[in-house]
N, C-alpha and C positions, 0 to 999 in steps of 0.2 A: 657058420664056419668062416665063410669069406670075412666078415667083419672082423672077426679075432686076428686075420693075417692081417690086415690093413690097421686095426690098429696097435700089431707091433709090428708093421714097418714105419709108422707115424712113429709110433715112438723111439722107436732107433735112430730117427732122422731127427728128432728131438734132442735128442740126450747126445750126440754124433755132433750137433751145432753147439751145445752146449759144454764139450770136450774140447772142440777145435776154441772156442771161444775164452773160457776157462785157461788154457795153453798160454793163447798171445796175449790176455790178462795179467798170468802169471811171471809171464817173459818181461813185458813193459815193471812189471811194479817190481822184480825184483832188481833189474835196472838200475830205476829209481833208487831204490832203497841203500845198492851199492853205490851210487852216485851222490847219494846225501851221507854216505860215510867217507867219502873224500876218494874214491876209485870212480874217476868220470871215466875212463880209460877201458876199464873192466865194460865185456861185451859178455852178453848172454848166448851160449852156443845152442843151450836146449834146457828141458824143465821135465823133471820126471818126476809122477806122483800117481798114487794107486786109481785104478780106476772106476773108485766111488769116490773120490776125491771132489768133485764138482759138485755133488749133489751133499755134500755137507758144508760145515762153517768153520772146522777147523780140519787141519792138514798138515801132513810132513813133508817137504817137499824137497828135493835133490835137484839142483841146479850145476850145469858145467856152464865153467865163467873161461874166458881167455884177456888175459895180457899178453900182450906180444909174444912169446914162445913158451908162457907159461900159460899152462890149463890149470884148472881143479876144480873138484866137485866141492860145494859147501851144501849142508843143509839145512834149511830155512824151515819157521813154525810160522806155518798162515792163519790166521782168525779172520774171520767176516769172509764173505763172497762179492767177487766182482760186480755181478749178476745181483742177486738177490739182496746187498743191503747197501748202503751207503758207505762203510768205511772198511777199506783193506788194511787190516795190519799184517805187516812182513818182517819177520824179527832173527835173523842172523845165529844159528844151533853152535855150528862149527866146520870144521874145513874135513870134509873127507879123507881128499887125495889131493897130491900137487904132482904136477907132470910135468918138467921142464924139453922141450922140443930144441936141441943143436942142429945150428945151421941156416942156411939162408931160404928164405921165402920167397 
C-alpha cells in the first residue's frame, strides 16, 4: 500500500514539473511567435490550456497579451511539445477579447 502512495506522490511531482515547465515554454514561444509577427512590444501576461495539455502534441491554448492599456486574449494551436520533441509550432486561431484600460499607470 505504502508503494502505491509514494508512487502517486512521485507522480504528481512529475506531471507538477512538467505543467510548471510546459507554462514558461508556452509563455516564451508565444512571445516569440508574436514578436516575429512584428508586435515586439506585445508582453505575455499568462497562458491557459487544459490540464492534459502537457502530456500531448497538440493543444488549444488561450493566451492574455498586453500592449500598453490594451489587453486581449488570442488563441493559439500548438503542435510538437517543448519537452518531448524538437520543434514547437505556434500558429495564431484569433483574438478573443480586446480590453482597452483608460488612464494613467
Amino acid at each position: 500500500m505504502r508503494f502505491i502512495v509514494y508512487l502517486a506522490v512521485l507522480a504528481g511531482l512529475a506531471y507538477g514539473g512538467l505543467y510548471v515547465y510546459y507554462d514558461a515554454s508556452l509563455s516564451s514561444a508565444v512571445e516569440e511567435r508574436l514578436s516575429d509577427s512584428g508586435l515586439g512590444e506585445v508582453t505575455v501576461s499568462g497562458v491557459d490550456f487544459s490540464p492534459l495539455a502537457p502530456l500531448s502534441t497538440e493543444a488549444k491554448v488561450s493566451a492574455d497579451v498586453a500592449y500598453g492599456s490594451l489587453d486581449a486574449s488570442v488563441t493559439l494551436q500548438v503542435t510538437g511539445h517543448p519537452l518531448f520533441g524538437d520543434e514547437l509550432s505556434v500558429d495564431l486561431s484569433g483574438l478573443e477579447a480586446l480590453r482597452l484600460g483608460v488612464g494613467s499607470q
